[in-house]
C-alpha positions in Angstrom: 0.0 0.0 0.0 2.9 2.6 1.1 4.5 2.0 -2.2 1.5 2.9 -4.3 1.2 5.7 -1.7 4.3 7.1 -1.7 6.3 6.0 -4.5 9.7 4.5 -4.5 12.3 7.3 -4.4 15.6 7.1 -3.7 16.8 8.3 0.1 20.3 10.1 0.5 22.1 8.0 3.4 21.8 10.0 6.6 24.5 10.1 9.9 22.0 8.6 12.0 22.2 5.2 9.4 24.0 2.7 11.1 24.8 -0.6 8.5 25.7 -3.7 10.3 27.6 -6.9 8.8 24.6 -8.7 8.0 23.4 -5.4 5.5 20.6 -4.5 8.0 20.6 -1.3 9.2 19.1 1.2 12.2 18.3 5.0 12.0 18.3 6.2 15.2 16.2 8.9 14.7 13.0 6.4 13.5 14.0 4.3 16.2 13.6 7.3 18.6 10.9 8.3 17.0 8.8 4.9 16.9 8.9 4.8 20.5 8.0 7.9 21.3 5.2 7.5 19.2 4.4 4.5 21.1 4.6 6.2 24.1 2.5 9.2 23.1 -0.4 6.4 22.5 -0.2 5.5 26.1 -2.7 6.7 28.0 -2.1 10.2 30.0 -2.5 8.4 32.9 0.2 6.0 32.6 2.8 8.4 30.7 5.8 8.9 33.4 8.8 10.8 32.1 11.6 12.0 34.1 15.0 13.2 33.1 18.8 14.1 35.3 17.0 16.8 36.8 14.0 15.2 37.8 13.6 12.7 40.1 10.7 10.0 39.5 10.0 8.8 42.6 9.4 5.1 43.1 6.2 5.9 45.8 4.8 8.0 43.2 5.0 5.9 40.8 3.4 2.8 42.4 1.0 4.8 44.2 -0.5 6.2 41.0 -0.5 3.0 39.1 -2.0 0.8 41.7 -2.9 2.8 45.0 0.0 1.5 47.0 0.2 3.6 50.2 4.0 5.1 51.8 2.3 3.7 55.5 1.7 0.2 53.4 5.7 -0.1 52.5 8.3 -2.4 54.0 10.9 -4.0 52.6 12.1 -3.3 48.9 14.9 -5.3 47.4 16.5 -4.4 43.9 18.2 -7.4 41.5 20.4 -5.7 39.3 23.4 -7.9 39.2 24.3 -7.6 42.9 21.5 -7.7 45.8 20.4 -4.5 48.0 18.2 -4.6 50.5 16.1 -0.8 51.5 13.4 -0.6 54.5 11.9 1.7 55.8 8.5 3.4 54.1 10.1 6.7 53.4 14.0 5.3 52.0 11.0 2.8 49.7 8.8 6.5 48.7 12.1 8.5 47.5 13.8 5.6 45.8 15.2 7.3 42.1 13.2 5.0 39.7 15.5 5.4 37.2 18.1 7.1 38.7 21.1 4.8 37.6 20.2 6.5 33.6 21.6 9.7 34.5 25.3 10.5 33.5 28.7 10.8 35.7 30.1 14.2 36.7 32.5 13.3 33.1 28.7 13.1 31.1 29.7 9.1 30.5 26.9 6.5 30.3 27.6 4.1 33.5 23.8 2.4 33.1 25.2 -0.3 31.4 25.6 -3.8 34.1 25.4 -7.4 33.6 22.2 -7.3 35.4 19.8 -9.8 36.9 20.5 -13.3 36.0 23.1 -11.8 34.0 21.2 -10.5 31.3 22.1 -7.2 29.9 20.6 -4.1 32.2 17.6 -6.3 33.3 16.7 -5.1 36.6 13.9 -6.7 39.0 12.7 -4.9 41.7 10.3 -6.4 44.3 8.7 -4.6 47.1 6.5 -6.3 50.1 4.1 -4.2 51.6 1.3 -3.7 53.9 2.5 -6.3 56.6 0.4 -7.2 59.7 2.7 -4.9 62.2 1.6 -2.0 59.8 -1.8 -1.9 59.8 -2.1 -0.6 63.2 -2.0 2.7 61.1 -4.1 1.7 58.9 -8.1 1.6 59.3 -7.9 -1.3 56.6 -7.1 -4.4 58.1 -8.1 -6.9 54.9 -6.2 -9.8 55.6 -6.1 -10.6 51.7 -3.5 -8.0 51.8 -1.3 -9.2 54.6 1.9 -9.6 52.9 1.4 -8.3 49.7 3.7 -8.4 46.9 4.4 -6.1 43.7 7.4 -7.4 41.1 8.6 -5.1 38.4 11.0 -5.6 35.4 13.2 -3.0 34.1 14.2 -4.5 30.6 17.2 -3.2 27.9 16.3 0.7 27.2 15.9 1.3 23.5 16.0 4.8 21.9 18.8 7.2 21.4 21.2 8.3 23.8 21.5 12.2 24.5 17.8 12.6 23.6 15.4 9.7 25.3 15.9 6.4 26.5 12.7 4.5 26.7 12.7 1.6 29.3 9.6 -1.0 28.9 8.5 -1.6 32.4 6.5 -4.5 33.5 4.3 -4.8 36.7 3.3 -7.6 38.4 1.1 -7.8 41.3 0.6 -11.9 42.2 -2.6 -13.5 43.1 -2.4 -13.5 47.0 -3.2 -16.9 48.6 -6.2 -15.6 50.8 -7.7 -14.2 47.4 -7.8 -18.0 45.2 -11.2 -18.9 46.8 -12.9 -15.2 45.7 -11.6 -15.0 42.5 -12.5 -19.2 41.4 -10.7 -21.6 39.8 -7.6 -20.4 38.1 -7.1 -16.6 39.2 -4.6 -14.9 37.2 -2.4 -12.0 38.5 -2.4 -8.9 37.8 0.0 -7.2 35.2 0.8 -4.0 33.5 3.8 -2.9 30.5 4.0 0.5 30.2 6.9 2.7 28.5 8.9 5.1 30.6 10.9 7.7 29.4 14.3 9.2 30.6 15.1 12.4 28.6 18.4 13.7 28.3 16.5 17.1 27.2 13.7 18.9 28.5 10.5 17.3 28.4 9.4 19.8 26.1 12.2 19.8 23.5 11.9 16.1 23.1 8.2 16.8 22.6 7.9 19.6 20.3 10.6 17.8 18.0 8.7 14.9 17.9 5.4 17.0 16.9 6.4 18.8 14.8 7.9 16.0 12.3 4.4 14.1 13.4 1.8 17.3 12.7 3.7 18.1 10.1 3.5 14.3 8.1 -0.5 13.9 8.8 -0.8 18.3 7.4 0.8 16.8 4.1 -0.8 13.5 4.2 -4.6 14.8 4.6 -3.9 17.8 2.2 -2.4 14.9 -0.7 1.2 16.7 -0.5 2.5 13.5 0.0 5.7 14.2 -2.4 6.5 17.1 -0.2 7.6 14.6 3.1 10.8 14.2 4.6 12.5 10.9 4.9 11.4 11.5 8.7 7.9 11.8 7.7 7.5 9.5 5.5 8.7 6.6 8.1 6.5 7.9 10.6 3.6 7.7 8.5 4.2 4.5 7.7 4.4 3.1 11.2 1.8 5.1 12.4 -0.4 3.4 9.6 0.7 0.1 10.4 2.0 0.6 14.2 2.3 -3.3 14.4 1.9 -5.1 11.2 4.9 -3.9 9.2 7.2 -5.0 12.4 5.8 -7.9 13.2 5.6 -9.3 9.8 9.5 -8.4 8.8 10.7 -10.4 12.5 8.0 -12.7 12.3 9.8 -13.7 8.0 13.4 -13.2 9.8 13.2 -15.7 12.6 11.2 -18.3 10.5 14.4 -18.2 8.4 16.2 -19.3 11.2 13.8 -22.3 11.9 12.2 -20.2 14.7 8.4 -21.3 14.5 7.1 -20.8 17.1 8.8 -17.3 17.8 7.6 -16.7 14.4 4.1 -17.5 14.9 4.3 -15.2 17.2 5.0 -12.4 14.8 3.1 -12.9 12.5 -0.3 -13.9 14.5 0.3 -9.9 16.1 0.1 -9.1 12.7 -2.9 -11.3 11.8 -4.9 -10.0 14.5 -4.4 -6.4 14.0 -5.5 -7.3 10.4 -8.7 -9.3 11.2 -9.6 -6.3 13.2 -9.7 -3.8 10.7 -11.3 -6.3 8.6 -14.2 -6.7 11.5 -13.9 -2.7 11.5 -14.6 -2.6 8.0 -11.4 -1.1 6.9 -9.3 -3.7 5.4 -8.4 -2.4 2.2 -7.4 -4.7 -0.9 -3.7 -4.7 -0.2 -4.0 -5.5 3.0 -6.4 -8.6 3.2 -3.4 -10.2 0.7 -1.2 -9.5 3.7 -3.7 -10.9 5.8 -3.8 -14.3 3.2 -0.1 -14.3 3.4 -0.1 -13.9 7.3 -2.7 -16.9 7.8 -0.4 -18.9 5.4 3.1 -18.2 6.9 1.0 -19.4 10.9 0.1 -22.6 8.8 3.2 -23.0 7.9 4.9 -22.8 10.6 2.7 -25.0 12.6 3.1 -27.8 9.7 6.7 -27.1 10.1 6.5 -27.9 13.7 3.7 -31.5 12.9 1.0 -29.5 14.5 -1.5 -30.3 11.4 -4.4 -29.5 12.5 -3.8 -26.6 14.0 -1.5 -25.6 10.4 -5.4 -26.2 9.0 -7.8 -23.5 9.3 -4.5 -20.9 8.5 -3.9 -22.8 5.4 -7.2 -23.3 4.3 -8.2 -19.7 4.9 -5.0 -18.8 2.3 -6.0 -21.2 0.0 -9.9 -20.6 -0.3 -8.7 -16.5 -0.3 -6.2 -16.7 -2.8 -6.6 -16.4 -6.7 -3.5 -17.9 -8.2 -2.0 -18.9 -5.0 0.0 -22.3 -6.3 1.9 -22.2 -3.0 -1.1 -21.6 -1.0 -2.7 -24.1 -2.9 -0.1 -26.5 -2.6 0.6 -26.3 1.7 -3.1 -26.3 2.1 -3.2 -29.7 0.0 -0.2 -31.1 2.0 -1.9 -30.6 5.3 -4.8 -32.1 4.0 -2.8 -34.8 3.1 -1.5 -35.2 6.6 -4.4 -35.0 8.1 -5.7 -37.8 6.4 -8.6 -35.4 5.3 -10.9 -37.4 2.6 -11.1 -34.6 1.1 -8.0 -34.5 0.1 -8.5 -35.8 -4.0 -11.4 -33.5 -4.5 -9.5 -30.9 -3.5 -6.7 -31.8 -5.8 -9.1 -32.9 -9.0 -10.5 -29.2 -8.2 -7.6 -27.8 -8.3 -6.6 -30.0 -11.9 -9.8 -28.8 -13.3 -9.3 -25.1 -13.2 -5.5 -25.7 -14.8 -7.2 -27.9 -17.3 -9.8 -25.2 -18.3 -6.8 -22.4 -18.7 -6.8 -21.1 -21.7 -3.1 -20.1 -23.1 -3.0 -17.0 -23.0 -3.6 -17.3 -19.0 -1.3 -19.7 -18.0 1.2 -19.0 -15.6 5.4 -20.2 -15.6 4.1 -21.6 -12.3 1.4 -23.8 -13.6 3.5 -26.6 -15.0 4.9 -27.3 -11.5 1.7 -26.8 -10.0 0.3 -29.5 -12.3 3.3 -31.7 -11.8 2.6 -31.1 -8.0 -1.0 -32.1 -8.2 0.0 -35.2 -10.0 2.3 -36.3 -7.8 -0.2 -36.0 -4.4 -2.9 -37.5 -6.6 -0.7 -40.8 -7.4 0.8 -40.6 -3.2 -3.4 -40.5 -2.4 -3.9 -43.5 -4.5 -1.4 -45.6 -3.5 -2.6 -45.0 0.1 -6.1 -46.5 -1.0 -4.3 -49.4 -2.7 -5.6 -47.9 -5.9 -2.3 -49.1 -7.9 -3.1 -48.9 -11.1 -4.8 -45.4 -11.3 -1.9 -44.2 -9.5 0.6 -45.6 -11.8 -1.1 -44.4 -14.9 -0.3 -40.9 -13.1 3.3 -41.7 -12.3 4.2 -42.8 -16.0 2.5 -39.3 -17.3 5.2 -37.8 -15.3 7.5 -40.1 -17.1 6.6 -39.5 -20.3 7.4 -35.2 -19.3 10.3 -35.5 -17.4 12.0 -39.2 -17.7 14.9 -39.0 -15.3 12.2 -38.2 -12.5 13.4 -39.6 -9.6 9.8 -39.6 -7.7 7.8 -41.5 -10.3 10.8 -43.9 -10.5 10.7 -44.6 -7.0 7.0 -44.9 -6.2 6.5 -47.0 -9.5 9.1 -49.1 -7.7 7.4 -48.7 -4.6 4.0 -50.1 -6.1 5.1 -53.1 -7.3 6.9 -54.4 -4.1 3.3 -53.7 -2.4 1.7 -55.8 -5.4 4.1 -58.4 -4.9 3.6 -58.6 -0.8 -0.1 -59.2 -1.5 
């Protein structure tokens, strides 16, 4: 769809392009910019920012997410490659959230640690609070809450250093025993992932920059100066547009090259979703429900990669039923089938001979010999799996009588008359 939209044109290299090794690259002024347009589409409530000058307390913080009083703290312990240990409700309140972000008296970076588990800056915090001794202060005196718990995650920031670091923080408040019986049979905890910035500017200079490349990209866009946009523009159109699929789909097609299924899945059923519910919205333009084909057939894929047939079916036969010359489509979706044992298995395949049959010439496709080929070759495996010998051979020596060195044909013709002989 971009392309139609905006053309291809050819974009000068900029300094923030960084190429790596394998030719992939970063710009780390999209990258800065994708999250802070993710962050801007947090809700208000839930948008913390602070910077070297600004202290983001860690009381404030939980006490505006989830209502966790300073009298209800007690002990606090922090996992960021080495242990430490702060009681006391007030040392808990003024804890610096992200106070380990903020440059040395030289302006060096020292954020960087092995961290918990020694993973790379990923730092778990968990505070108990609102303990029995407490609640003498307290006119609440729920016993659900006695030792409460609250776990957060501080993962790897992304962004771009000397403007905003963006560090995805996950809450997690476990199900507390007393509370299994209220809430039935498997509770689940509760959770939260929210985006928090740490801006090396002011608050307002990060900002204004950012909206002012974004106001400036939807002006163009709605007044049809879409030749007029930056490079900056045009990428955030783009992403805003397609916030997840474009993403999702590009990791979702790089880890399935590494034999990553069910990370891949992952990808691309983001993707899938996001695309179902525009189609649901009734906004799934032309373009995009053949992303949405291709999406259901990369799942099935994946899951027939991994044996999971039948759940490779409904993905593959969604593709296939939704695509008009889809050999490949056609082709996966028959294999499943196949697997499956499905009986429908040779209509679908004498279907799908039919329509190459009835082809005129002129609308033939260099895919359609291999497609036929294909079908030929399934149809004879199906008959031979009914004991159906003969019809099955009659298919094989076709295939001969094309392509005489083919190895399959040889081998199944060989095949059929060891099972004729056993009988």
């Amino acid at each position: 769809m971009f392309n139609k939209l905006f053309g291809k044109k050819e974009t000068p290299k900029k300094d923030s392009l960084i190429e790596f090794k394998d030719g992939s690259h970063l710009d780390f002024d999209i990258f800065w910019l994708q999250r802070e347009l993710e962050f801007q589409h947090q809700n208000d409530k839930i948008q913390f920012r602070t910077n070297e000058n600004h202290s983001l307390k860690f009381g404030e913080l939980i006490n505006s997410l989830f209502d966790i009083r300073k009298e209800e703290l007690s002990v606090l312990t922090i996992n960021d490659g080495s242990l430490k240990i702060i009681e006391g409700e007030q040392e808990i309140w003024n804890y610096e959230f992200l106070g380990h972000y903020k440059r040395n008296e030289k302006g060096e970076y020292e954020y960087y640690r092995d961290g918990c588990s020694k993973l790379a800056n990923q730092i778990v915090l968990t505070l108990s609070y609102k303990t029995y001794e407490k609640s003498k202060s307290d006119n609440d005196k729920s016993i659900s809450k006695v030792d409460a718990i609250l776990m957060v995650h501080l993962q790897y920031p992304e962004g771009l250093k000397d403007k905003v670091l963006y560090v995805q923080t996950t809450f997690c408040l476990p199900t507390v025993k007393l509370e299994r019986s209220k809430k039935g049979i498997n509770p689940q905890p509760q959770s939260l992932s929210i985006l928090i910035g740490f801006d090396f500017k002011t608050k307002e200079e990060t900002e204004n920059e950012f909206y002012s490349i974004f106001n400036s990209a939807k002006e163009k866009l709605n007044s049809g100066n879409v030749e007029q946009m930056n490079y900056l523009e045009r990428e955030l159109i783009e992403v805003l547009f397609h916030p997840q699929i474009a993403k999702e789909f590009y990791f979702g097609k790089k880890v399935m090259a590494e034999n990553r299924f069910w990370d891949a899945i992952e990808y691309f059923n983001n993707a899938f979703k996001a695309l179902q519910q525009k189609w649901w919205d009734n906004n799934l333009q032309d373009e995009e429900f053949q992303t949405l084909i291709e999406c259901s057939f990369l799942i099935g894929y994946c899951y027939y990669e991994l044996g999971l047939f039948d759940k490779a079916y409904k993905y593959l036969e969604f593709a296939a039923n939704n695509s008009k010359n889809g050999y490949k489509y056609q082709s996966e979706y028959i294999n499943c089938l196949i697997a499956l044992k499905d009986i429908r298995s040779l209509s679908v395949i004498d279907h799908n001979m039919e329509i190459l049959i009835k082809k005129n010439e002129d609308e033939r496709t260099k895919y359609d010999f291999d497609f036929q080929l294909f079908l030929i070759r399934r149809r004879c495996y199906c008959l031979i799996e009914l004991k159906l010998y003969n019809k099955a051979e009659e298919g094989l020596k076709y295939i001969l009588s094309i392509d005489p060195e083919n190895q399959f044909a040889k081998q199944e013709i060989e095949y059929i008359n060891q099972l004729k002989n056993n009988e």
